[in-house]
Structures are given as structure tokens and as C-alpha cells.
C-alpha positions in Angstrom: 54.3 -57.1 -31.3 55.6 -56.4 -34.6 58.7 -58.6 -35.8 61.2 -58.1 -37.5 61.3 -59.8 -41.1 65.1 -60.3 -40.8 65.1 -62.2 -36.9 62.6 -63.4 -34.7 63.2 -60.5 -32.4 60.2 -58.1 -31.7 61.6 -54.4 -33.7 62.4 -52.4 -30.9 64.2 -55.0 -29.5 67.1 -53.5 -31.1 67.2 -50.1 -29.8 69.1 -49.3 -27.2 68.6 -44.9 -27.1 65.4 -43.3 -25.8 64.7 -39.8 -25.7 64.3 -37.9 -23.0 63.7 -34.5 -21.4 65.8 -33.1 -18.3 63.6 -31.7 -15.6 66.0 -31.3 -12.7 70.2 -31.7 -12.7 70.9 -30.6 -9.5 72.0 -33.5 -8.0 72.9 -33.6 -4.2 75.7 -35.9 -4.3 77.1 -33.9 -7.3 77.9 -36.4 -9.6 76.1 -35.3 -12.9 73.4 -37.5 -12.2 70.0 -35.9 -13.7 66.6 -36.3 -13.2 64.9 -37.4 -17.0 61.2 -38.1 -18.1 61.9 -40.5 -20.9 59.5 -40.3 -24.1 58.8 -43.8 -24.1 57.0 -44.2 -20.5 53.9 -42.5 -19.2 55.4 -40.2 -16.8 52.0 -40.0 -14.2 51.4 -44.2 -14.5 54.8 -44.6 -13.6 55.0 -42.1 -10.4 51.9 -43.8 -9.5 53.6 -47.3 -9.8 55.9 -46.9 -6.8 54.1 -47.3 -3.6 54.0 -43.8 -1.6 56.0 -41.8 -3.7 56.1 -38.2 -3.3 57.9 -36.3 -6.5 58.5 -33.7 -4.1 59.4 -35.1 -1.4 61.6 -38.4 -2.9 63.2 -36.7 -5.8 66.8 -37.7 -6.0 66.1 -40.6 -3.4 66.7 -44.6 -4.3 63.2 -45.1 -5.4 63.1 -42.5 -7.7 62.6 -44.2 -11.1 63.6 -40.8 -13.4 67.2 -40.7 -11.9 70.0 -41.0 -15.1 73.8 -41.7 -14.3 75.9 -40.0 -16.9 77.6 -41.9 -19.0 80.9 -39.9 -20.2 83.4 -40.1 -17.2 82.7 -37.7 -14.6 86.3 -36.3 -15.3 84.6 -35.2 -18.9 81.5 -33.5 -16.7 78.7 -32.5 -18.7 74.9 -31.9 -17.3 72.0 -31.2 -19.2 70.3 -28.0 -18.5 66.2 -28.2 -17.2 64.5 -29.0 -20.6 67.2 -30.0 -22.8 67.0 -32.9 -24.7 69.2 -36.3 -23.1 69.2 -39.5 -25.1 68.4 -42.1 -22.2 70.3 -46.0 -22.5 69.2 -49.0 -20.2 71.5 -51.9 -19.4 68.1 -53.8 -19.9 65.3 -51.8 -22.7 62.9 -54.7 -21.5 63.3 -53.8 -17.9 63.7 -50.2 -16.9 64.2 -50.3 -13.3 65.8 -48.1 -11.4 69.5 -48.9 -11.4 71.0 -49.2 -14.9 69.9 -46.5 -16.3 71.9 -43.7 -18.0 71.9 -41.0 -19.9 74.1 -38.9 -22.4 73.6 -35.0 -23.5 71.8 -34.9 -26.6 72.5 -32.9 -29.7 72.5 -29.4 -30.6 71.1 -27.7 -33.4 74.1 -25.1 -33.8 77.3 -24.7 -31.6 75.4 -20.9 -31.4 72.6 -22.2 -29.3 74.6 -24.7 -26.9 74.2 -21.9 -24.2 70.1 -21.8 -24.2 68.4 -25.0 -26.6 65.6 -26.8 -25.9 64.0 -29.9 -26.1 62.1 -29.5 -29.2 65.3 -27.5 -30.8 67.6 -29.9 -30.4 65.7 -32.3 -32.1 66.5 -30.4 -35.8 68.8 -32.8 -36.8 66.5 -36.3 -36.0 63.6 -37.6 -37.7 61.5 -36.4 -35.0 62.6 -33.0 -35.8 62.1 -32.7 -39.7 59.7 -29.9 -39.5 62.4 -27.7 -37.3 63.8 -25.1 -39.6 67.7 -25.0 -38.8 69.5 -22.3 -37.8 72.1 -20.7 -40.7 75.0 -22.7 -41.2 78.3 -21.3 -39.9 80.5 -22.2 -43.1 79.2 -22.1 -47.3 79.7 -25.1 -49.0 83.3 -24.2 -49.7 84.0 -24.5 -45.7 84.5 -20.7 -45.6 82.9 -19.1 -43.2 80.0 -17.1 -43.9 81.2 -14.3 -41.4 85.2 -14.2 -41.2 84.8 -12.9 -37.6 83.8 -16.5 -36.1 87.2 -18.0 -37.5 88.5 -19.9 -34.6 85.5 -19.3 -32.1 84.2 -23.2 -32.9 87.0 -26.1 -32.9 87.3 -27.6 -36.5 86.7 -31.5 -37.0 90.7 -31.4 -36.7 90.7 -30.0 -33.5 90.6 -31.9 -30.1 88.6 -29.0 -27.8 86.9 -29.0 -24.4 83.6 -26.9 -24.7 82.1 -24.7 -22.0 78.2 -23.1 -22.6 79.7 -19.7 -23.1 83.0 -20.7 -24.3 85.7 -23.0 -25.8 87.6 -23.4 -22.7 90.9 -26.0 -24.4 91.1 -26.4 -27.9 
């Protein structure tokens, strides 16, 4: 294992955010729990792992290793939409089981595309997504906005705002 020249601890001891992808966020207890294949595991070896287990049949169910609690308050609900990019945390990166495991929405690449991005999209803005050409920016250099028509449609850095997909619901 590679160490570290700084501390005796292996490198990716340290991190603590994974990526992931959403495949299912319909969660029957409604809770904003999501289903996520993380990017770090091999998603076939692990279903094969756990004795008897039927993706079909056991999604959602205690044994199910893929199942992410959110991490924002459920009073601040946000799911991730089927293929969206989630960043996934474990209370323990050396041991991902299946409780202690959450997840958080991932980024965007423009408050335009919050309605319809996907995994590989959203990605723009990290190192795994350098060769993503972003979308036009919304405001020139001199914060004006290239089209005076979107003034007000997107909350400033000043603002305190509650998104929807389609909307800004409380600003």
C-alpha cells in the first residue's frame, strides 16, 4: 500500500468521499434513502458476496449493501435522480458494511442543468471531469449577466434560497 511521506498512514487513509452513481431513490420507507453503486467497489463481486442475494428481489431490504442514508436532515429533503452523481461517506472507509453509510447529492455543472444531469456531467468541475467542456457561464467576469433576462432566476452568493428541480421555491 502506498504511504504517505508525511504519516505512516497508507494515502487513502485519509479520504473520507467516494463517488457514486444513483441507480434507484425510491425508497419504501420514504426517507430519502437511495440506492448507490460506489466507484470504488466492484459492483458484481460484491452482490455476489452476500449469501442468496437477489438484486431484485432484496433491493431496499437490511442486507442490501448499496443502500445510502442521506446526510442533510430530512427536513432539507433532497434525492438524487437515477444516474446522478452522489458523493458516498462511510463512518468507517476500511470497513464498508452495511450500516454507516451515507451519502450527499453531488454537484452540478450549471444551476441550468439541475433539472436533467448526469453522472458523467456533473463531474465538470472535479479532476475526474477535466475533459467535460462546461456549459456557458451565467455572469461575464464583471458579474453581469450575460442575458439580463435570468436576473433573479438563480439566488446570488448573498442569498439564503431553497431550490426545487424546476424552480427556486424560497429565496
Amino acid at each position: 500500500m502506498i504511504q504517505d511521506a508525511k504519516s505512516e498512514l497508507p494515502i487513502n487513509y485519509r479520504q473520507i468521499m467516494y463517488m457514486g452513481r444513483c441507480v434507484n431513490s425510491k425508497d419504501p420507507y420514504m426517507l430519502g434513502r437511495a440506492r448507490v453503486y460506489p466507484e470504488d467497489q466492484n459492483i458484481a463481486d460484491r452482490l455476489k458476496s452476500i449469501y442468496n442475494f437477489n438484486e431484485e428481489k432484496d433491493a431496499w431490504k437490511d442486507n442490501d449493501p448499496f443502500v445510502f442514508l442521506p446526510l442533510l436532515p430530512y427536513f432539507l429533503y433532497q434525492v438524487p435522480k437515477v444516474g446522478e452523481l452522489v458523493h458516498v461517506i462511510y463512518t468507517n472507509p476500511e470497513v464498508k458494511t452495511l450500516k454507516g453509510q451515507y451519502y450527499v447529492q453531488g454537484p452540478f455543472s450549471s444551476p441550468t442543468t439541475i433539472k436533467n444531469e448526469n453522472f458523467n456531467s456533473a463531474k465538470t468541475f472535479l479532476d475526474s471531469g477535466i475533459r467535460n467542456k462546461p456549459y456557458m457561464a451565467i455572469k461575464n467576469s464583471e458579474n453581469e449577466y450575460y442575458n439580463p433576462k435570468t436576473e433573479g432566476v438563480f439566488p446570488e452568493p448573498e442569498d439564503v434560497a431553497i431550490l426545487g428541480r424546476y424552480n427556486t421555491d424560497v429565496v
